[in-house]
N, C-alpha and C positions, 0 to 999 in steps of 0.2 A: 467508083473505081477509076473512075475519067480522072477526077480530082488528083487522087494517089499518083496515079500516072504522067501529071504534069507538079508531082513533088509538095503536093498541099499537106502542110503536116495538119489543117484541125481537120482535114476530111482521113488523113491515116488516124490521127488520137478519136477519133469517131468512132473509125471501127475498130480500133484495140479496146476501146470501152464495150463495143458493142460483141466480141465475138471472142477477146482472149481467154474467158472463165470457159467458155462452150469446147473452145481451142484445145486448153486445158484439161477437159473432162475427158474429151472423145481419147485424147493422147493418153492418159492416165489407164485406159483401159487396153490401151496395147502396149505399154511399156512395165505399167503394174510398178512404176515408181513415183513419187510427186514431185522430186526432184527433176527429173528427166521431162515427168512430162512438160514442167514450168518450160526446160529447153524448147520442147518440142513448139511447145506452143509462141514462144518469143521465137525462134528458128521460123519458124512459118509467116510471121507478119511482118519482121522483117526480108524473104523473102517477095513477102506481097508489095511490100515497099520498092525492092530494086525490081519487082520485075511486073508491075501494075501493067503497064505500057504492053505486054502480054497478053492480057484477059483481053480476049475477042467476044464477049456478050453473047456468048451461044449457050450459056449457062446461067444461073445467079452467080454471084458474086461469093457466096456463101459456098455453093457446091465447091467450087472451084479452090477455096483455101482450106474444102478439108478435104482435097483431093491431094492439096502439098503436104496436110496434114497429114496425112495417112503415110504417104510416100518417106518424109523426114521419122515420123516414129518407124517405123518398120526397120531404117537403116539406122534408128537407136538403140534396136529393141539387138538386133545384129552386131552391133559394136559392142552391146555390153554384153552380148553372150559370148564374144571371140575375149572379150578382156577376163571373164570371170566364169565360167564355165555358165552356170544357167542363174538367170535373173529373178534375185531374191524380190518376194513378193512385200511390197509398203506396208506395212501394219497400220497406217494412218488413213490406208484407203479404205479400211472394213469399218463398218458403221455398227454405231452400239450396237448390241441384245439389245432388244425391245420383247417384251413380253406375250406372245400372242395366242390367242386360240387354237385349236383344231383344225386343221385341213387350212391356218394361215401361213404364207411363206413368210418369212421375216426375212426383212432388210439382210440381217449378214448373208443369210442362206441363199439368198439371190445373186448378191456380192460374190460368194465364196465359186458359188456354181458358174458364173459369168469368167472369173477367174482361171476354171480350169476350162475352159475353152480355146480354140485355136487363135489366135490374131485374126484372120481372114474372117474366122466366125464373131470373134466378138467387136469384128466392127462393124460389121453386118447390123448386128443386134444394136449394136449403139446409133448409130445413126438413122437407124430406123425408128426404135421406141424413146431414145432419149435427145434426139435429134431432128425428130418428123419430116427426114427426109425417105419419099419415097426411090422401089426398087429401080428407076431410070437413073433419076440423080445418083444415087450409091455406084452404078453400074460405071458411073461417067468419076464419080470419086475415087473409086479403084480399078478403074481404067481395066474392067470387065465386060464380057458379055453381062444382061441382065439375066439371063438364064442362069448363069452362075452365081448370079446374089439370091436368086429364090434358092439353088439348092444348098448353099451354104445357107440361108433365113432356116429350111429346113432340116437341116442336118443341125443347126443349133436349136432350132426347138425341141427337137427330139434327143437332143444332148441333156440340156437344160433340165428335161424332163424325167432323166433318168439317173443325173447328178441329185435333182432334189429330193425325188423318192430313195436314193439311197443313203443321203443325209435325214431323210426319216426314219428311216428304218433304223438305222446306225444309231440317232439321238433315242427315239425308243426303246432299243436295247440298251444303250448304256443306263438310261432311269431306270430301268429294270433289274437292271444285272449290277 
């Protein structure tokens, strides 16, 4: 980040290699567009770019850009619901039917349920299980107490859990009926 700070571009094309797809993801799940999120995620490294000289090392370097990351989708996710009423969900972000067992979640069903959760929750959930950041670092990403990342962690599990049992039930009736 030192580097970035005194305008090294192979130390910025380093970390655009190394963090834009992640960038990407984390954003794709609060904006629920792929468009946008691609914004979000270039919006964010080039802010990392003018404002490197910022990062005081009291964090990683990572917490910290998906701390602008969060902050830039949220005020994406807001512009496109003042422009269009509520923000039409990507069909490109739901990942095939795959075929599976008894008591297996499938990929979409997990997708769909993630989906309908709050923003605050489902960044929670992302950067926890798809981002192996723990509840300090998240706390310092969304510039939270950590008390509040656990009960949002909690309040999405107990979402999650009642989204998918009711797309079970719902998928069984319909085979049925």
């Amino acid at each position: 980040m030192a580097a970035v700070a005194k305008s090294d571009m192979a130390a910025f094309k380093e970390i655009h290699e190394r963090y834009f797809g992640k960038l990407m993801r984390f954003a794709s799940r609060i904006v629920s567009n792929a468009d946008t999120a691609e914004e979000v995620a270039n919006d964010t490294l080039m802010t990392v770019w003018r404002t490197a000289e910022r990062f005081e090392g009291r964090s990683k370097p990572s917490t910290w850009m998906f701390g602008i990351a969060y902050r830039v989708a949220l005020r994406a996710r807001q512009k496109a619901a003042r422009r269009q009423g509520d923000v039409e969900l990507d069909e490109e972000l739901i990942g095939s039917e795959e075929s599976g067992a008894d008591g297996v979640i499938l990929k979409t069903d997990l997708t769909n349920a993630l989906k309908r959760l709050t923003p605050d929750m489902r960044a929670v959930v992302e950067l926890t299980y798809f981002n192996g950041y723990i509840y300090t670092e998240i706390a310092e990403i969304l510039e939270c107490p950590v008390g509040t990342v656990k009960t949002r962690m909690m309040a999405a599990r107990r979402r999650l859990r009642e989204f998918l049992a009711e797309d079970k039930i719902l998928g069984k009736e319909q085979a049925h009926g």
